[in-house]
N, C-alpha and C positions, 0 to 999 in steps of 0.2 A: 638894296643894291646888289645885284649879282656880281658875280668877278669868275673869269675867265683865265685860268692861269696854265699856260702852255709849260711842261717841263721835259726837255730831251722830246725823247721818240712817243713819250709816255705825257698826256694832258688831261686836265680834270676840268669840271664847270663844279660849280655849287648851284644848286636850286633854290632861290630864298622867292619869299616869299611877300607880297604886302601886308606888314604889318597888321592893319586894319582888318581885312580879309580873311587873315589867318585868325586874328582874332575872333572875330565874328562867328566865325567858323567853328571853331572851337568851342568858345564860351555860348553861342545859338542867343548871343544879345546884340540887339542892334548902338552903334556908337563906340564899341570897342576901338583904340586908337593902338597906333606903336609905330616905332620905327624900322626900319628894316634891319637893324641890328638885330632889333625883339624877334624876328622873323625867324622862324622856324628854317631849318635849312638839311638837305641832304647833299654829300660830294656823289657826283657819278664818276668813277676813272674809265678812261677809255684808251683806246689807241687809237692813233692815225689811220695805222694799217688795215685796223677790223674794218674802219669805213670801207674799204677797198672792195668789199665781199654784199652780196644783197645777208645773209647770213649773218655779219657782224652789225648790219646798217639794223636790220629787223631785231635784235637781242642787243645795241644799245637805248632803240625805243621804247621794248618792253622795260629796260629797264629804269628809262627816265618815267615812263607810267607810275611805275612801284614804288618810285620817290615821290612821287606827285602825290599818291596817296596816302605816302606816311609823314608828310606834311601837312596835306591838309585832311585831316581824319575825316570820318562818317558822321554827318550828322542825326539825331532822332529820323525815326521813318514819318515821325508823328507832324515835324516841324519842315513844312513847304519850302519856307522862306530860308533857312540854314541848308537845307540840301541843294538849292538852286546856290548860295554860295560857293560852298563847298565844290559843286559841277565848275564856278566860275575860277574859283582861287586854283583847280589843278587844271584848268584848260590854258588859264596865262601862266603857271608853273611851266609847264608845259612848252607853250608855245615859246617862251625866253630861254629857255635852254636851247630848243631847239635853232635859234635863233645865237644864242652865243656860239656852238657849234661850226653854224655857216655851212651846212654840207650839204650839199644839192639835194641828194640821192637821201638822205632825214627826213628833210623839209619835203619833199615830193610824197612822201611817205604818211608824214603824219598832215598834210592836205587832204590825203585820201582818207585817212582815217576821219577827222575834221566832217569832211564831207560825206562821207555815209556810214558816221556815226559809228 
């Protein structure tokens, strides 16, 4: 379960993650289970105001990226099936922040990203 928590001028998201997933992910075993409490998680802080700017829109993306990834780690280069999780577990990381967020000018951002990769 993500949570979205507005404070002052100043708001944070957390990145969590599905359990499962993250599991999987990690451990490179298939049937891994958990909760989303188990779930790996990073806070991103941002401001309101940085959205205002292409500038703060573009450096809070990269930085939900860099949680994405230290969430859900690298797997073997050796093991197909873990690295196409891992691809999976930070693109919905990803895309639920982005989506907790709500900011046009994000979400238009990381479509384009999405789409040409």
């Amino acid at each position: 379960m993500s949570s979205f928590t507005p404070a002052g001028s100043r708001a944070k998201f957390t990145l969590l993650l599905l359990g499962s997933l993250a599991g999987v992910a990690a451990a490179g075993a298939a049937g891994a289970a958990g909760t989303d409490s188990d779930a790996p998680s990073v806070i991103v802080k941002y401001s309101e105001t940085s959205l205002a700017t292409n500038g703060g829109v573009n450096d809070l993306y990269r930085r939900i990226t860099v949680a994405a990834r230290q969430v859900c780690p690298a797997a073997s280069i050796r093991d197909l099936v873990a690295q196409q999780q891992v691809a999976q577990c930070r693109e919905q990381a990803i895309a639920r922040a982005i989506s907790q967020i709500g900011n046009p000018q994000l979400a238009a951002l990381h479509a384009n990203h999405a789409k040409n990769g």
